[in-house]
C-alpha angles and dihedrals in degrees: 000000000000115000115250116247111231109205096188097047085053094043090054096045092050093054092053090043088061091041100064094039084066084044086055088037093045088058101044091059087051093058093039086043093108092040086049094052097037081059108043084051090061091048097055091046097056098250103113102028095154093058118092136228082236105053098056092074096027089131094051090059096054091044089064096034094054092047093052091045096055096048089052096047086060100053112097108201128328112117109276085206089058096043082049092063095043095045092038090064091046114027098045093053094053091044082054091061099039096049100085116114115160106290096352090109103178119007113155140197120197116209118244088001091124082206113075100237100220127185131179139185101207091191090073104024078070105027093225121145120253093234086063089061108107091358102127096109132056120250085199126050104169141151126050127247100259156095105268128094107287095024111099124197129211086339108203121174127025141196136162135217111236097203093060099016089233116150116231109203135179107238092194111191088040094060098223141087114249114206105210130169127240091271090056095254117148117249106164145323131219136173118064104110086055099024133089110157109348114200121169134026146186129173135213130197092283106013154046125222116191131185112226109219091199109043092030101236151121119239134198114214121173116246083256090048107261112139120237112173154341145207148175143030152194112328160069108272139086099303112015127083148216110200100011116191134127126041137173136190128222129167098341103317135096127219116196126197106234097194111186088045092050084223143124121229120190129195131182116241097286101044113258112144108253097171149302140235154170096068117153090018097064132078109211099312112224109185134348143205144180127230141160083002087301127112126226128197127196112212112199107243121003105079102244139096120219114219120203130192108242085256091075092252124134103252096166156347111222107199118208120243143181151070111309087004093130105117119190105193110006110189112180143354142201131198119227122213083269096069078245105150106226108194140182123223113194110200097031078052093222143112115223118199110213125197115230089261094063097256123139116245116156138008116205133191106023100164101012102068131064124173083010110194120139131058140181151176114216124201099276097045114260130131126255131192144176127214149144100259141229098229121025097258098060121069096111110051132181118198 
């Protein structure tokens, strides 16, 4: 006597069977996850062009495909299409709630399909903000190299002010500070009688404290330009400084990157020393900023941002990652709303974009910038660098 088929018992054993061959799937992209995402990232940046979507998960697929395969092979009658309308109401909801890995976000795989489905949303596979998309080259290149109002000569440092939107940079060899709007324009200019080689820069709601590289010192300005105070000098006490660069302003105090003595100093609003730190953890601190009540440094050369508590105390080393994320002379750095790092570097002529986590996701401005130092975000949004400038027409740029 013939044994008798049981469509339901094989129904039921082949969605257990696929089950547990997503199960199997679902683990192995767990474990590829870094090498995916390593190379999806070469692939938006340009770097593995010839290498397929497709091929980067070319395994997975016969995996799946061999498995299926095999388990309909074994049934012995019974309607596949039928089997497909039953399994499709209860095996792709399941697989909806199983196909979350970290940021991969969406990846899905369609039962007796004998092709892996896959869909990403590469927004969210790399973190990376949609206004960064398309965004490597400048869609303004304004302001000759020069010593008039509204010519700017090796800039160096940049803040805006957030009330009026007007840009504050530090036109170095100029010895001044030049105010500008977002679209480059010259508004007004301060500084010449106090100024030698003015550096960095940071605002607060009614002034403007700038670091001289030359006289080694840290300067108060009125948002209109009158100055208001000094202090420091060359030297290796509480209050002087050796290297002086970066600074930043938060709740009424000012911390001051004092390079060559790999230290934080850090001044109330109207200049008087409170304390220093970070002696003995940093490695020639370039520039600093605060965000989300932490505290980032920017050392010049080794690829990495300390963050500190706002108690002064070393939270973290974020190490820098990535294809292409060797920097050789980062200058600054600013922060977006995203906690992202976007930092210059001067003589690779780029500016990298970093996620919080210290991975490499764009690289804006190859061919376009030369002697790179100041950045900015404005209000809406939009990046703002100094530089030298290749051409004479360059040197302030908006991406």
């Amino acid at each position: 006597m013939a044994a008798v088929f049981n469509v339901d018992q094989k129904l039921e054993a082949l969605k257990m069977e696929i089950l547990r061959t997503f199960d199997e799937l679902y683990q192995y992209l767990s474990d590829r996850r870094n090498s995916l995402l390593s190379r999806l990232a070469k692939m938006k940046e340009g770097h593995d062009n010839n290498v397929k979507m497709e091929e980067a998960i070319k395994q997975l697929r016969i995996s799946k495909d061999k498995n299926l395969a095999t388990l309909a092979s074994n049934l012995v009658g019974g309607s596949l299409n039928t089997m497909k309308q039953t399994l499709d109401r209860d095996i792709e909801l399941k697989i909806a709630e199983k196909v979350k890995v970290d940021n991969l976000e969406f990846i899905e795989f369609r039962c007796y399909s004998y092709k892996i489905r896959k869909t990403i949303d590469e927004i969210d596979l790399f973190e990376i903000s949609p206004e960064y998309v398309s965004r490597e080259n400048p869609i303004l290149k304004v302001c000759k190299r020069g010593d008039r109002n509204g010519e700017l000569y090796n800039p160096n440092g940049i803040a805006v002010d957030r009330a009026s939107n007007e840009l504050y940079i530090c036109d170095c060899s100029n010895s001044r500070i030049q105010v500008l709007n977002t679209e480059g324009k010259y508004i007004r200019s301060f500084g010449t009688d106090h100024l030698y080689e003015p550096w960095g820069i940071c605002l607060s709601k009614e002034e403007v404290f700038i670091t001289d590289r030359a006289t080694e010192s840290l300067l108060k300005f009125s948002l209109a330009g009158q100055f208001l105070k000094e202090t420091g000098s060359r030297g290796h006490t509480e209050g002087r400084f050796t290297g002086i660069s970066g600074l930043c302003h938060e709740a009424g105090l000012i911390y001051v990157c004092d390079a060559s003595l790999e230290r934080i100093q850090i001044f109330d609003s109207n200049l008087n020393f409170i304390k220093q730190f970070g002696y003995g953890e940093l490695k020639f601190p370039r520039d600093i900023t605060i965000f989300s009540d932490r505290i980032y440094i920017l050392s010049i050369n080794n690829n990495s941002i300390h963050c500190y508590n706002r108690d002064c105390t070393l939270r973290n080393i974020i190490q820098l990652t990535g294809q292409d994320q060797q920097m050789t002379a980062t200058s600054s750095f600013t922060i977006d709303k995203k906690g992202n790092f976007l930092i210059t570097d001067n003589t690779a002529e780029k500016i990298c974009i970093f996620s919080p986590q210290g991975v490499l996701k764009h690289i804006l401005g190859r061919g376009h910038l030369y002697n790179l130092y100041g950045i900015v975000l404005d209000n809406s949004d939009n990046i703002i660098c100094v530089n030298y400038g290749i051409d004479d027409n360059a040197c302030f740029q908006k991406y």
